[in-house]
C-alpha positions in Angstrom: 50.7 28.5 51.4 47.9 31.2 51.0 47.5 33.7 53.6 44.0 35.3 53.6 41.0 36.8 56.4 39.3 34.0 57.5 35.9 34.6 58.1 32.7 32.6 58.2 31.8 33.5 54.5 35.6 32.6 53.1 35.4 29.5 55.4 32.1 28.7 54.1 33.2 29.6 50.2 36.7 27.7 50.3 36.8 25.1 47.4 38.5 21.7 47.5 41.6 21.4 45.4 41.6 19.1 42.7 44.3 16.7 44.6 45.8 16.5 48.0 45.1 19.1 50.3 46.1 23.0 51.1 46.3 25.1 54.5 44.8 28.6 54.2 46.8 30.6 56.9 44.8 33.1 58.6 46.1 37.3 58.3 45.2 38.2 61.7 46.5 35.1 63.9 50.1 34.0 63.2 50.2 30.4 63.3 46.1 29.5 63.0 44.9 27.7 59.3 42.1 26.0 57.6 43.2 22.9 55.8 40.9 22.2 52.8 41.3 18.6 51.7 40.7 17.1 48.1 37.0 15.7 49.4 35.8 18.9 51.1 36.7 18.1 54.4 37.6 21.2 56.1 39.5 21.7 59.6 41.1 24.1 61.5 44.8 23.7 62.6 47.4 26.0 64.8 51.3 25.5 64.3 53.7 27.0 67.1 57.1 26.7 68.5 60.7 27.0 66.4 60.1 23.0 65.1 56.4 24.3 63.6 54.9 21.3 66.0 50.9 21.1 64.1 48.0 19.9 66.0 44.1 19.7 65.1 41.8 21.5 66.7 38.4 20.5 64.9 36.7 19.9 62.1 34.1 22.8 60.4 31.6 22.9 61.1 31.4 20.7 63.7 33.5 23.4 65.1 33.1 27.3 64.1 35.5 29.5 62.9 35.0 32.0 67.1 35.4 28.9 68.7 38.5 27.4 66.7 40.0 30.6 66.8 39.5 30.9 70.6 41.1 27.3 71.0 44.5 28.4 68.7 44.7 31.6 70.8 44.6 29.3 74.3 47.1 27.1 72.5 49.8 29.8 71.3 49.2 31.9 74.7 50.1 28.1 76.4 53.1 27.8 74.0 54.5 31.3 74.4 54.1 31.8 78.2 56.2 28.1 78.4 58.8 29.0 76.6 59.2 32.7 78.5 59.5 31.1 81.7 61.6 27.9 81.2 65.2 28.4 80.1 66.1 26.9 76.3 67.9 24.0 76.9 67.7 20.6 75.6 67.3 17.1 76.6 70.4 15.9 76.4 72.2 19.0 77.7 70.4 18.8 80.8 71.0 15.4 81.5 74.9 15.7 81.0 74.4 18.3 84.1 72.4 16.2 85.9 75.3 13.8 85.6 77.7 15.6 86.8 75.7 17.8 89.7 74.0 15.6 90.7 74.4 11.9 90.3 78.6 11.9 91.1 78.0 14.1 93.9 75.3 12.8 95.6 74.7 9.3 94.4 77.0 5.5 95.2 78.9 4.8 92.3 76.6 2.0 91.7 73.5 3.8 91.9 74.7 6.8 90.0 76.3 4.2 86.8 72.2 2.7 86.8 70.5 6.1 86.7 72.9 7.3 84.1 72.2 3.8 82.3 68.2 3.8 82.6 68.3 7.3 81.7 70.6 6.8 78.7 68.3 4.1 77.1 65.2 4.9 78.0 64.9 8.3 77.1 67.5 9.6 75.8 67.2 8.9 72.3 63.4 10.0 71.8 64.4 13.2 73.8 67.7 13.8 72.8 66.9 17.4 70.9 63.8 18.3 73.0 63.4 21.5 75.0 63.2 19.6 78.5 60.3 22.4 79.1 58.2 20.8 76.2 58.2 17.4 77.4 54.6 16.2 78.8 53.6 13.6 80.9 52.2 11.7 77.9 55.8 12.1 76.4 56.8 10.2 79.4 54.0 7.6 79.8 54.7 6.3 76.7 58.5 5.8 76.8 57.4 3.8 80.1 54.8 1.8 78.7 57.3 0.2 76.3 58.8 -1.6 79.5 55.9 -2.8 81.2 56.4 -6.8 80.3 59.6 -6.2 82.1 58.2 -4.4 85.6 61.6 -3.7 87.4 62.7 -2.1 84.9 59.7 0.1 84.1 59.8 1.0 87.9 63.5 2.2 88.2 63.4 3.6 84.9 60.4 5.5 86.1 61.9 6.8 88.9 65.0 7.9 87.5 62.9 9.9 85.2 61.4 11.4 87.8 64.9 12.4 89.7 65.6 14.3 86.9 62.9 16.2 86.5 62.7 17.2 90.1 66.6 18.3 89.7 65.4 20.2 86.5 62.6 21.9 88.5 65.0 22.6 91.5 67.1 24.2 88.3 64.2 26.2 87.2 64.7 24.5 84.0 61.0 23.2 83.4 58.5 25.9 85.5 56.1 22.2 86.4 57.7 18.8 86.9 55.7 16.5 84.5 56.0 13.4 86.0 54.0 15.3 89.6 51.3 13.5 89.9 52.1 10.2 88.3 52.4 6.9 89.9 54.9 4.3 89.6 54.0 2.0 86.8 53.7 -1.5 88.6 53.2 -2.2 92.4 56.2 -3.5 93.5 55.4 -7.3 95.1 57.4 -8.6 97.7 59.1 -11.5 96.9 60.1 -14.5 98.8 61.4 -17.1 96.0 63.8 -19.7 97.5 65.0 -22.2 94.5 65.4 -25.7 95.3 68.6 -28.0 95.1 67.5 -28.7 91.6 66.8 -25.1 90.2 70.0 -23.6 92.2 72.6 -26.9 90.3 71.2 -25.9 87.2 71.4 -22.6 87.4 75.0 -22.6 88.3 76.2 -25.6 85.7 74.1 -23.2 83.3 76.3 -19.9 84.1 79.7 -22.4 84.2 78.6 -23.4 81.0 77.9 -19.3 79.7 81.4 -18.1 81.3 82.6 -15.0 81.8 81.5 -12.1 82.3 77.5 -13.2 83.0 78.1 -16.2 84.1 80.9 -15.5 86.0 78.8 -13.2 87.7 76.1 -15.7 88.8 78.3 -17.8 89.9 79.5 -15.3 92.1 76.8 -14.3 93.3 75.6 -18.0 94.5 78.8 -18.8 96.1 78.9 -15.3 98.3 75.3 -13.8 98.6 76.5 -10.3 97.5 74.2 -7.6 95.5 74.7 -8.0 91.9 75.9 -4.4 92.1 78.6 -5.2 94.6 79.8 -8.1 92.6 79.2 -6.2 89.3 81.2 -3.6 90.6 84.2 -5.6 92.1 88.1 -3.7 91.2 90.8 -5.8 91.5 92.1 -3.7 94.4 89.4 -5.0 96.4 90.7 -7.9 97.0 93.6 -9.2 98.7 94.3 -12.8 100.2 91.0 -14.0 99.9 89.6 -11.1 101.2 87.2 -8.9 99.4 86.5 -5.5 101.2 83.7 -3.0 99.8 83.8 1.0 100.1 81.1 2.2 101.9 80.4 3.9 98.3 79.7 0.6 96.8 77.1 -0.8 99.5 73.5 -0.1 99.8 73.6 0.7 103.6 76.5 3.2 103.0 79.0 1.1 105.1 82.4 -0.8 104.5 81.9 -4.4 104.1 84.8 -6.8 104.4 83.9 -10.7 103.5 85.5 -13.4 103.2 86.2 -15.5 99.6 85.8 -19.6 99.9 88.3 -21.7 97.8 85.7 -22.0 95.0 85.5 -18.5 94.7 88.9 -17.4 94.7 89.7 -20.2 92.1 86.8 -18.9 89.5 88.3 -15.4 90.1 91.8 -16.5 89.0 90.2 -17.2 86.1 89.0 -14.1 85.0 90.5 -12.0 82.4 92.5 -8.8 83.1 92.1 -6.0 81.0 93.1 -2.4 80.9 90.6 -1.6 83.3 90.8 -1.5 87.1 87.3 -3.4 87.4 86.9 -7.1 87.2 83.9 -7.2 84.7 84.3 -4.2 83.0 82.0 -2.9 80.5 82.5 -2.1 77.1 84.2 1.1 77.5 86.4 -0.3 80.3 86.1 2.6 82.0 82.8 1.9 84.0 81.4 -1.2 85.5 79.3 -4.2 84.2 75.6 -2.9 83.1 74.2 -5.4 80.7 72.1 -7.1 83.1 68.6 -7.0 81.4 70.3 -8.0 78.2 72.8 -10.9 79.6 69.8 -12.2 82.0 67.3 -12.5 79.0 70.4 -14.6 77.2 70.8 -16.6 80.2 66.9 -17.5 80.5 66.9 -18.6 77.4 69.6 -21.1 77.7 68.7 -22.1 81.5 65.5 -24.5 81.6 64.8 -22.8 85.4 61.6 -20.1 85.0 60.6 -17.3 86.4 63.6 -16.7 88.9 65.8 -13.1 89.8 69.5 -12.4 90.7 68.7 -11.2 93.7 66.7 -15.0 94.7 69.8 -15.9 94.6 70.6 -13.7 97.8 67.6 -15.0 99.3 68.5 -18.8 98.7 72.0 -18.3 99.7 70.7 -16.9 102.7 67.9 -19.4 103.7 70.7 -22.4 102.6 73.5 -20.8 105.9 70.3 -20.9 108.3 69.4 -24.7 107.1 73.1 -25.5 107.8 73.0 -23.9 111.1 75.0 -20.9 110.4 74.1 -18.2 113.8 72.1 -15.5 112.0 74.7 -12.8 113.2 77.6 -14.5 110.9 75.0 -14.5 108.0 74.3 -10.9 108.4 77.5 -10.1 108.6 78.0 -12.2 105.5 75.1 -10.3 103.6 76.2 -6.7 104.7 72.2 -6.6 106.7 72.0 -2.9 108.7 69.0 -4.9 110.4 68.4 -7.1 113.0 71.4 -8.8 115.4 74.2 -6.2 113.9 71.8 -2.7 113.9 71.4 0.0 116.3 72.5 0.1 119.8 74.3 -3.5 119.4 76.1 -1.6 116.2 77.7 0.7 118.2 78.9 -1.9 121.2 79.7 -4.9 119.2 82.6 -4.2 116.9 83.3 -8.0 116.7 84.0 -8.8 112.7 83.6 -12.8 112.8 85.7 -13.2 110.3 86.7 -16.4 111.2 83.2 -17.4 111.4 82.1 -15.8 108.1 84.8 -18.2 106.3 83.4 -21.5 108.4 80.2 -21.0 106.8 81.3 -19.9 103.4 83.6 -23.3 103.6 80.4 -25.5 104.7 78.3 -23.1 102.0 80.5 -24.1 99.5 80.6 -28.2 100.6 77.2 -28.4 100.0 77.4 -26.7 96.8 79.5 -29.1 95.6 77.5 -32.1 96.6 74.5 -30.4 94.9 76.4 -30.3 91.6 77.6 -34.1 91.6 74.4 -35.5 92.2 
């Protein structure tokens, strides 16, 4: 490309060439051009950074040749000052340390295995080579935008994005955290869905149906009221003589929970296959717990005639089902691992009762009812 002193008269004097288009780089600003296009149109241009990123600044002479010069100048300072002050490292460099510094140390297993996942599939691959110091928030916004028809997701994938980038700026890897100032992408709306009879039979003959691991899952997840997480993180060590107890680094409220298994339950999970791996629903690798849950949920909606409904609803209609049968709420707490209400606080400390016994009444009249629901 032709290097030359642009001025106002060599602007003004620059022919069009007879096809395509040519840059004329200017010989007292590294990096600042006019491009000259086959119909005469004319516009100024700055390249920067090791990649030679290009972006417009204006068209002549809509724009003259002081202020388009001014405008590269702002642009290269921009460039040049960023990169001075934030460390060179990429993407996908960073997020391996953010792995391993952060999200083992400080994070549940679950909640560390979704932030590696959201992180891994949502960004990831557009940002994989980038200088996490050149990302913007536009950069971000539009990786996000992509998941708005699914809002949950959008939202978590949001803020794991955001995680990151505050562990970065902790790291003094980026000098500003781009995602300051941006708001989660959809308000989160309470929900209070209870299914009927109806919706919860077909639900479950619909996962029997799909078998393991998704369905297997669901049907879990009806027949004890756990967090998918909980369920979808279940080793075989956990459980011993119809007995299932949870590591406080499984649950959400940080604490042990020990529950009980009905007969339905422990006769689906003699069913389930046993690989090389120490977790019941394993995921590809083995090595890590079950995480195809927007992908296997989509599947399952499309085979189950039962609309617009979550996992966790079924938490919330297990829940609402103990209280219609009579069940104390204290057992169904217990049941649902709740850090709220009869078994919080001051009552925490003094009652170290387990109900045991009563957890597996109600998960014995739980699963009766079930049953019935299914032959009708």
């Amino acid at each position: 490309m032709p290097k030359i002193n642009l001025t106002d008269i060599t602007v003004r004097k620059l022919r069009p060439p007879p096809a395509g288009q040519i840059t004329y780089w200017d010989s007292t600003l590294t990096g600042f051009g006019l491009r000259v296009s086959q119909g005469g149109a004319k516009t100024f241009t700055v390249v920067h950074g090791a990649r030679r990123e290009r972006l417009t600044i204006g068209r002549y002479p809509i724009i003259s040749l002081a202020e388009a010069r001014t405008a590269a100048r702002r642009i290269l300072a921009e460039r040049t000052l960023g990169a001075h002050r934030s460390p060179s490292i990429n993407f996908d460099e960073a997020l391996k340390q953010f792995f391993s510094t952060h999200c083992d140390q400080n994070n549940r297993v679950s909640t560390a295995t979704e932030t590696k996942r959201l992180l891994s599939k949502h960004f990831l691959p557009g940002f994989r080579k980038e200088a996490v110091g050149d990302i913007t928030p536009h950069d971000i916004s539009k990786r996000i935008d992509r998941l708005l028809a699914t809002p949950s997701e959008a939202n978590h994938a949001f803020t794991a994005i955001r995680s990151f980038f505050r562990w970065a700026t902790r790291r003094h890897y980026v000098r500003h955290n781009p995602c300051e100032g941006m708001q989660i992408p959809t308000r989160a709306v309470a929900r209070d869905r209870v299914l009927t009879d109806q919706e919860l039979a077909q639900i479950y003959k619909t996962a029997t149906q799909l078998g393991y691991p998704f369905g297997t899952i669901v049907q879990l997840l009806i027949l004890t009221g756990q967090r998918r997480g909980e369920i979808g993180s279940m080793r075989w060590g956990y459980i011993e003589e119809r007995t299932v107890s949870l590591p406080s680094s499984l649950t959400k409220n940080n604490r042990e929970h020990v529950f009980p298994l009905g007969e339905t339950a422990a006769s689906i999970l003699e069913r389930v296959p046993r690989f090389n791996s120490p977790y019941l629903f394993p995921a590809r690798g083995r090595d890590t717990p079950f995480n195809g849950w927007s992908k296997c949920k989509a599947a399952f909606d499309r085979t189950c005639s039962v609309g617009s409904w979550t996992l966790h609803d079924l938490r919330r209609t297990f829940a609402t089902n103990l209280a219609a049968l009579g069940i104390p709420v204290q057992v169904t707490e217990k049941l649902l691992n709740h850090a709220s209400g009869t078994t919080a606080g001051i009552v925490a400390v003094y009652q170290r009762h387990t109900y045991m016994d009563e957890m597996r009444a109600a998960i014995e009249l739980w699963e009766h009812r079930l049953l019935g629901l299914l032959a009708r």
